[in-house]
Every structure is written in C-alpha cells, then in structure tokens.
C-alpha positions, 0 to 999 in steps of 0.5 A: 459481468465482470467483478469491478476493479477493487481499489485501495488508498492507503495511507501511512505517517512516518514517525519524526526522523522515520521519514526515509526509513519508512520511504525505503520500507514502502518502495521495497513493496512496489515491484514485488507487488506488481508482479502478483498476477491479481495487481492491475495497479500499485503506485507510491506517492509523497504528499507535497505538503506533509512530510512523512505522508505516503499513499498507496494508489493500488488496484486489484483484480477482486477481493481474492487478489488483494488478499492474497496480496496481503498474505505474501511473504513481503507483506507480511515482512513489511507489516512487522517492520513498519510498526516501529515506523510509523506514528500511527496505524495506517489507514485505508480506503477500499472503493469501487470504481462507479463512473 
C-alpha cells in the first residue's frame, strides 16, 4: 500500500506595516518548492479577513519529501528572513488525508 500524502497547513502573521514584505517573501517559495520531485502540492493563500495572515495548502509525497523540502537552500534562506517579519512563530498543522 502506498504511504498517504502528508499534508501541511501553515500558517504565518505578518508584523504591522510587514504585510507585503512577508507577502513577496512566501510568494518567492511557491516555484522553487513546486519543482521539488516529493511536492504534489504548494498553494499561497490570503485570509479575507485578517490582513497579514497567509497560509500554506502544501502536500507532499512522505516525511522524507517534506524534509528535504525544509533543508533546501530557499528554505533555509526564508526561515532566517522571515524572522524579522512576522509578529509570531508560524504554525503548522501536519495530517493525513482519511476520506
């Protein structure tokens, strides 16, 4: 049987008057991270109601992908420029499809 698809929410909050800078910073990682071979899924998103709340829709392949994902050369890049970003550590939600 095949490992199901590990998928990740996560969720970041922009500091006040950070909005767009942090906006750029988590568009530069959607192409990069769709061309990794374990990325089956990597979607931006912008709550409509809270300015300065972005999510990430991702999924990937296995554990192994995602890990691999976060030990990229543009991860890591994002991680240490984010930091000054956002008002808060970023959350994240790991699941398994069931139904």
């Amino acid at each position: 049987m095949d490992e199901p698809l590990l998928t990740v929410i996560a969720e970041f909050w922009a500091r006040p008057a950070s909005e767009e800078a942090l906006r750029a910073l988590l568009m530069g990682l959607v192409a990069p991270s769709r061309k990794e071979p374990g990325c089956v899924q990597y979607d931006l998103h912008v709550d409509n109601k809270e300015a300065g709340h972005f999510l990430f829709y991702e999924n990937w392949r296995s554990q192994a992908a995602l890990d691999e994902h976060v030990a990229t050369p543009h991860f890591k890049d994002f991680q240490a420029r984010a930091a000054s970003l956002v008002r808060e550590p970023p959350r994240a939600v790991f699941a398994s499809r069931i139904g």
